[in-house]
C-alpha positions in Angstrom: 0.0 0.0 0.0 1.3 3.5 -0.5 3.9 5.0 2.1 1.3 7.9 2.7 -1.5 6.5 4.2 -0.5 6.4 7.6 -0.7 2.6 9.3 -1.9 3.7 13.0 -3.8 7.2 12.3 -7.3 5.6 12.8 -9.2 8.9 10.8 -6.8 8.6 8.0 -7.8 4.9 7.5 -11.8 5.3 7.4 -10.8 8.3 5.5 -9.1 6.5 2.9 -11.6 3.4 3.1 -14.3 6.3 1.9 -12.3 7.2 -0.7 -12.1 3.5 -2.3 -15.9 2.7 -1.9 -16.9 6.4 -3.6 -13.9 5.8 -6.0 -14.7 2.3 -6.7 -18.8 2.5 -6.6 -20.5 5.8 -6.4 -22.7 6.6 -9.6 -25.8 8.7 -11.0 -28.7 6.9 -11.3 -29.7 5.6 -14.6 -26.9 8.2 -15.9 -29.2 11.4 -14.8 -27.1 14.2 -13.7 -28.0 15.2 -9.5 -27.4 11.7 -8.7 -25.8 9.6 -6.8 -25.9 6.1 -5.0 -23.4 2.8 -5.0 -23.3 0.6 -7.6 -23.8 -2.9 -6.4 -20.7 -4.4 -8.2 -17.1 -2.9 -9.2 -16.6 -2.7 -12.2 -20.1 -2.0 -13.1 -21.5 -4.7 -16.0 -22.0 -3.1 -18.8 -26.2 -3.5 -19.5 -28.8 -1.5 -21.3 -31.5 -2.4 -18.0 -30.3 -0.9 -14.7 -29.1 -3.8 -12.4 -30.6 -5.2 -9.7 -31.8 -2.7 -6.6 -30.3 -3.3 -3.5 -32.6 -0.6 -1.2 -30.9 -1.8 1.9 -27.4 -1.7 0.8 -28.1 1.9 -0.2 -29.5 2.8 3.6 -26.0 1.7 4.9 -24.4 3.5 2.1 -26.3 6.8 3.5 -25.3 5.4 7.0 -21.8 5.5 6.2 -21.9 8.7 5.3 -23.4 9.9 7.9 -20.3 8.1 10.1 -18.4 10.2 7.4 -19.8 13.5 8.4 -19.7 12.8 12.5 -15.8 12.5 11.6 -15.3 15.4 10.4 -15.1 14.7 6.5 -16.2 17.3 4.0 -19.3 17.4 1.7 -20.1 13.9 3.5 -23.9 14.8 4.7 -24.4 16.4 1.4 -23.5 13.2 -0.5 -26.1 11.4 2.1 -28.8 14.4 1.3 -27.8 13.4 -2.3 -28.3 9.4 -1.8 -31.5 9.9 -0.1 -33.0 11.4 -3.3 -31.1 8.9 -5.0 -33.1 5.8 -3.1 -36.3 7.5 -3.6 -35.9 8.0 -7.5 -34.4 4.7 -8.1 -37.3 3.4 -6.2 -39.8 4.8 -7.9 -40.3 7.7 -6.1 -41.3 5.6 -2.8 -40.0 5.4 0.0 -41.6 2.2 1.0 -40.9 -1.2 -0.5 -41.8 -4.9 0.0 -39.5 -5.6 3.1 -39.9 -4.0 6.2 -35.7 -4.4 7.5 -35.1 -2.6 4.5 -37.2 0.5 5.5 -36.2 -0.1 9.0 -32.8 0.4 7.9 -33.4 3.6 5.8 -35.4 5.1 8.8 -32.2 4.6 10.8 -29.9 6.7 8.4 -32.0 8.8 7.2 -32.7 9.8 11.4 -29.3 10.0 11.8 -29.1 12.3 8.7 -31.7 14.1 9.9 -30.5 14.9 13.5 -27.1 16.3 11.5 -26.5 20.3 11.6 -26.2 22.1 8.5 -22.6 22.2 8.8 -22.6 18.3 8.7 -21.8 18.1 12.6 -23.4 16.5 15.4 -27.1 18.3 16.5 -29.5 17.5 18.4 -32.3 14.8 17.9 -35.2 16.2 16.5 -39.0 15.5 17.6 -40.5 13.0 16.0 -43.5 15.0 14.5 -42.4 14.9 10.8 -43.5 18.5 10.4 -42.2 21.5 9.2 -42.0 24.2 12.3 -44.5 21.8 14.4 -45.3 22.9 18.0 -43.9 26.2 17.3 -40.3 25.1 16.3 -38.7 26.9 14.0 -38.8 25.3 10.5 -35.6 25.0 9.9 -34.9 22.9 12.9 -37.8 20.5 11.5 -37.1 17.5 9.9 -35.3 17.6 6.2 -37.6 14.6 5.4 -40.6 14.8 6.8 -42.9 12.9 4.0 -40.1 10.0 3.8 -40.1 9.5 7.5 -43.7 9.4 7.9 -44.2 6.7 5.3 -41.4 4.6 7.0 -42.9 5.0 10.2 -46.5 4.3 9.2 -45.4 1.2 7.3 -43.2 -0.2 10.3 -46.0 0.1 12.1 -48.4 -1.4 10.1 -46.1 -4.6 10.5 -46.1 -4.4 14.3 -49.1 -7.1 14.4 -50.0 -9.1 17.7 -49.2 -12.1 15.4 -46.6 -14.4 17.4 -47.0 -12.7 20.4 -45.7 -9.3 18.6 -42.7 -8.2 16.6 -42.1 -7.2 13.3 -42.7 -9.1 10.0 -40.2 -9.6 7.7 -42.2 -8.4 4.6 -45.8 -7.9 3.0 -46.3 -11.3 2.8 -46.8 -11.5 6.6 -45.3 -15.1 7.0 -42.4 -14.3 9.0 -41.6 -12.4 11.5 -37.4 -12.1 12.3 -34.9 -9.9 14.4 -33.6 -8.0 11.1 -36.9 -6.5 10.9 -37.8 -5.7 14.7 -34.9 -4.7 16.0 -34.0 -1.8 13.9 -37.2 -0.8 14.1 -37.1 -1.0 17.8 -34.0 1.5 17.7 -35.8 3.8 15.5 -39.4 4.0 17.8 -37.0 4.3 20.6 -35.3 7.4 19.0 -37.9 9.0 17.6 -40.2 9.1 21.0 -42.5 5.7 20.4 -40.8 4.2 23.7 -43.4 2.2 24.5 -43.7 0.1 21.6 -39.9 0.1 21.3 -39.4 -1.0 24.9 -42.8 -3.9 23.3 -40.6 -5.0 20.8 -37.4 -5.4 22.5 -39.5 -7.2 25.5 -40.9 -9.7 22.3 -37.2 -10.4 20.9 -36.1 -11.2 24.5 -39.1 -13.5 24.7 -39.1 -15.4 21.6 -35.6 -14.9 19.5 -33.3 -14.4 22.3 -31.3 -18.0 22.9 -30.9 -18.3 27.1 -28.2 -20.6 26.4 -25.9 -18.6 23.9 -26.9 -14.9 25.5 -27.4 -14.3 21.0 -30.3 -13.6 19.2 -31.6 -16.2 17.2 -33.3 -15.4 13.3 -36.9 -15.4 13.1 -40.0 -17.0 13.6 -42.3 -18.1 10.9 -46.0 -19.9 10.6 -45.5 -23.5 10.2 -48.2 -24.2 7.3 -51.8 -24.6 7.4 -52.1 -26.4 9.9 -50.6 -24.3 12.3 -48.0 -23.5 14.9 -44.3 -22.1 14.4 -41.1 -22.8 13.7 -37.9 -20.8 14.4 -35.5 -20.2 12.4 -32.4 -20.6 14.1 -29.3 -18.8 12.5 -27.0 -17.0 14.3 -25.8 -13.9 12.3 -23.7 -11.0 13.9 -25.6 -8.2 12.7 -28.7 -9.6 14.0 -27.0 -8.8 17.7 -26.5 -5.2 16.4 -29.3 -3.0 16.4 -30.8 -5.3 19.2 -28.0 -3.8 21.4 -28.7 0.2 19.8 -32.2 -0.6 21.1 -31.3 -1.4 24.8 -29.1 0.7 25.0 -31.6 3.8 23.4 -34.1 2.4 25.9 -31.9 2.3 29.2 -33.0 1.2 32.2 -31.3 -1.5 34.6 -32.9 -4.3 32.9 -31.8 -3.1 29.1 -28.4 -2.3 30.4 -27.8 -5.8 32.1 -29.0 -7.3 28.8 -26.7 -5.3 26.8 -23.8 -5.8 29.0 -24.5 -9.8 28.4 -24.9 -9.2 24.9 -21.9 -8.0 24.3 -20.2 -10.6 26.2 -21.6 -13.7 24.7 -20.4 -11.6 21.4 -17.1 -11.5 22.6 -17.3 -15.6 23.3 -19.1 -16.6 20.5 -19.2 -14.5 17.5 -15.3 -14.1 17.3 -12.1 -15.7 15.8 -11.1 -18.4 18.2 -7.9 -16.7 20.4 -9.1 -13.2 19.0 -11.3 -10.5 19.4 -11.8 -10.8 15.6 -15.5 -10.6 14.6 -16.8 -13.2 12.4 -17.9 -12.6 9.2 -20.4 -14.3 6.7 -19.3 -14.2 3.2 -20.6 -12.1 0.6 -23.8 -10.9 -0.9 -26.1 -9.6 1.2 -24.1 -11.5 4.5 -21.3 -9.2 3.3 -22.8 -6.1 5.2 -23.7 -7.7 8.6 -20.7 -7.7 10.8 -20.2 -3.8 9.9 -23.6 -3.3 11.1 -23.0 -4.9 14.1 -19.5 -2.9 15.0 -21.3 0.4 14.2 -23.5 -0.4 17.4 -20.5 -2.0 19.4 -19.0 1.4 18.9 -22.3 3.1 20.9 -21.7 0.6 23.5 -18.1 1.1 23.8 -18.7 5.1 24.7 -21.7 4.7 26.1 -21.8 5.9 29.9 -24.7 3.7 30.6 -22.4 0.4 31.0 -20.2 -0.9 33.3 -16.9 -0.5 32.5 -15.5 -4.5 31.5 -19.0 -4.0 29.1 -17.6 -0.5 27.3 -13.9 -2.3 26.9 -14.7 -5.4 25.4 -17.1 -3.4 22.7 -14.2 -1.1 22.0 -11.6 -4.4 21.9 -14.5 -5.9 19.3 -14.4 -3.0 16.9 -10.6 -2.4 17.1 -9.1 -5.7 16.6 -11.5 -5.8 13.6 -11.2 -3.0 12.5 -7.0 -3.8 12.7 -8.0 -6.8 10.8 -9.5 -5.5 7.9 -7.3 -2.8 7.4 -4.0 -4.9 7.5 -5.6 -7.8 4.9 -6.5 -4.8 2.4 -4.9 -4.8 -1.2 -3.9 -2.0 -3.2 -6.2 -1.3 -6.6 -5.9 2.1 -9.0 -4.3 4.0 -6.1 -7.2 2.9 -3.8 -8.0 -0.4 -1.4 -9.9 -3.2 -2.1 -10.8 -4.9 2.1 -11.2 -8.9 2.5 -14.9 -10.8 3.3 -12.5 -12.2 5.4 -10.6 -10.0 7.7 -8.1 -12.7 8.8 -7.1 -13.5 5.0 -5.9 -11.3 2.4 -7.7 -9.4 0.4 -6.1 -10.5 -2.2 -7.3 -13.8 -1.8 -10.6 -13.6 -2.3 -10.2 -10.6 -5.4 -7.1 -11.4 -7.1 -6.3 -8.3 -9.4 -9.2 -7.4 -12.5 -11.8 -9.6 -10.0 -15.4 -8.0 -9.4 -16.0 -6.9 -6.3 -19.6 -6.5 -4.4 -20.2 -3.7 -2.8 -21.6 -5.1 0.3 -17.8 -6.3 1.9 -16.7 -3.5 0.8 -19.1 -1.0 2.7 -18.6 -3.7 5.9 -15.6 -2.3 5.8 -15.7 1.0 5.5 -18.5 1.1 8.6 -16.0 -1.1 10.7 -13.3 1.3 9.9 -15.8 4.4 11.2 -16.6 2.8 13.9 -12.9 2.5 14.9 -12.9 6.0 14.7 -15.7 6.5 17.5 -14.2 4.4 19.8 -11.1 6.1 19.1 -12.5 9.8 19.8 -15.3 8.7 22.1 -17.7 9.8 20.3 -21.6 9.3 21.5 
């Protein structure tokens, strides 16, 4: 890698992880000028149809940055302004679509967008009333996106069914009903003022997903056919324990801190490299994404002043060593990096050079690296 990008200045190396994903995958839309989102694939196919649409990748593209822009990096929340308006159009001017995690997801970063100042720096969270200069507020303290947020909040909602005992489904077909969906949602009621049914849905995944035995948070629950019952679907995936922890640790209270404390320990035990603090990782594709998603919220634990002490270190030990990991496995590629599915093997291992690349491991890594940064700076 070149001499210049400095090996232990943690800023410099999510800085530089930004510049390879925008380098390597930001586009217009359909070619339209105004534009801008992440292509699924480097180098981009060359087809007259647009590619397939990956609405939930985009949400963590937004997310990262907004991570970006809490960092201090330039024109960062106006390339997340420009990527909302990017989802929407490439959507078909919704906001909504057939999978509630996906717009579970998007409410979280566009939130987070939301609550940024116009300077891109940290601001205050903003009601949760969705419009412009409600309750007397001035408007240009109101939300940015007031119609997108509304829609995402009606329609997670909508999916918040006393079905199962409660939760979230999964999509419109109303089959299953899974962790992905209710546990971002959970953090998002929880930060925009819905406690209640936040605290409802976290009380449900502790209930029926949560696995006593492994202190981890199992997939989903779905009917078992017509003649009735369910069946759980038992996967363990790392960024299912994610947004579970945002939520308890959103919420508070004893009871959501003990859990989150335990949480992060039985991550530490059984979602890591044996004889590391390594996270695991799952592959590529959509698996690609999930144990970024799951550092940015060990990064909120690891600053948080809500947990004991052992509980805030071994978050912060999570996302550094992983975040050490995926930096030292990277490979160089037209003056930028290409990061390992992997972070214990080479990058160049798994996309030897003139090799697509997905965008999904690739935007893992650039969150992990982020995250790095807010443990660094301890940065709520």
């Amino acid at each position: 890698m070149p001499d210049e990008e400095p090996l232990h200045d943690i800023p410099a190396r999510a800085s530089h992880a930004a510049a390879s994903v925008t380098a390597a995958f930001a586009r217009p839309v359909f070619g339209l000028p105004g534009t801008r989102l992440a292509a699924v694939q480097s180098p981009a196919p060359r087809r007259i149809l647009p590619g397939p649409w990956h609405y939930w990748w985009q949400a963590h593209y937004v997310d990262a940055l907004v991570d970006a822009a809490l960092r201090g990096a330039p024109d960062a929340a106006a390339q997340a302004q420009l990527a909302v308006r990017s989802i929407r159009l490439r959507n078909g001017l919704r906001a909504t679509n057939w999978f509630f995690d996906d717009m579970a997801w998007l409410a979280l970063a566009v939130g987070r967008l939301d609550s940024l100042q116009p300077d891109g720096r940290p601001g205050r969270t903003l009601p949760d009333t969705y419009q412009e200069g409600d309750g007397g507020a001035p408007a240009a303290k109101a939300r940015p996106h007031p119609q997108m947020m509304a829609a995402l909040t009606e329609a997670l909602r909508s999916a918040h069914t006393p079905e199962f005992g409660g939760g979230l489904f999964w999509n419109r077909k109303r089959t299953f009903k899974n962790t992905p969906a209710t546990a971002p949602a959970a953090l998002h009621f929880a930060r925009t003022g819905d406690r209640e049914r936040a605290q409802s849905l976290v009380d449900w995944l502790n209930a029926v997903l949560l696995d006593p035995q492994r202190g981890l948070y199992l997939d989903g629950i779905k009917a078992a056919g017509p003649s009735g019952g369910t069946v759980l679907e038992g996967a363990v995936f790392t960024y299912n324990q994610g947004p579970v922890l945002g939520a308890l640790l959103e919420l508070g209270g004893p009871a959501n801190l003990s859990r989150a404390a335990e949480l992060i320990a039985a991550v530490r035990t059984r979602l890591t490299h044996p004889g590391s603090a390594v996270l695991l990782t799952h592959g590529t594709g959509d698996a690609g994404l999930f144990t970024g998603i799951l550092c940015r919220y060990l990064a909120l634990a690891a600053v948080s002043a809500t947990l004991p002490a052992e509980a805030r270190k071994q978050a912060a030990e999570l996302v550094s060593s992983t975040a050490d990991a995926v930096w030292a496995g990277r490979a160089a590629r037209n003056g930028h990096s290409v990061f390992s599915p992997h972070p214990l093997e080479p990058a160049g291992q798994h996309y030897p050079a003139g090799a697509a690349v997905g965008l999904s491991t690739q935007l893992s890594a650039w969150i992990i690296l982020e995250a790095a940064v807010r443990v660094e700076r301890g940065q709520s």
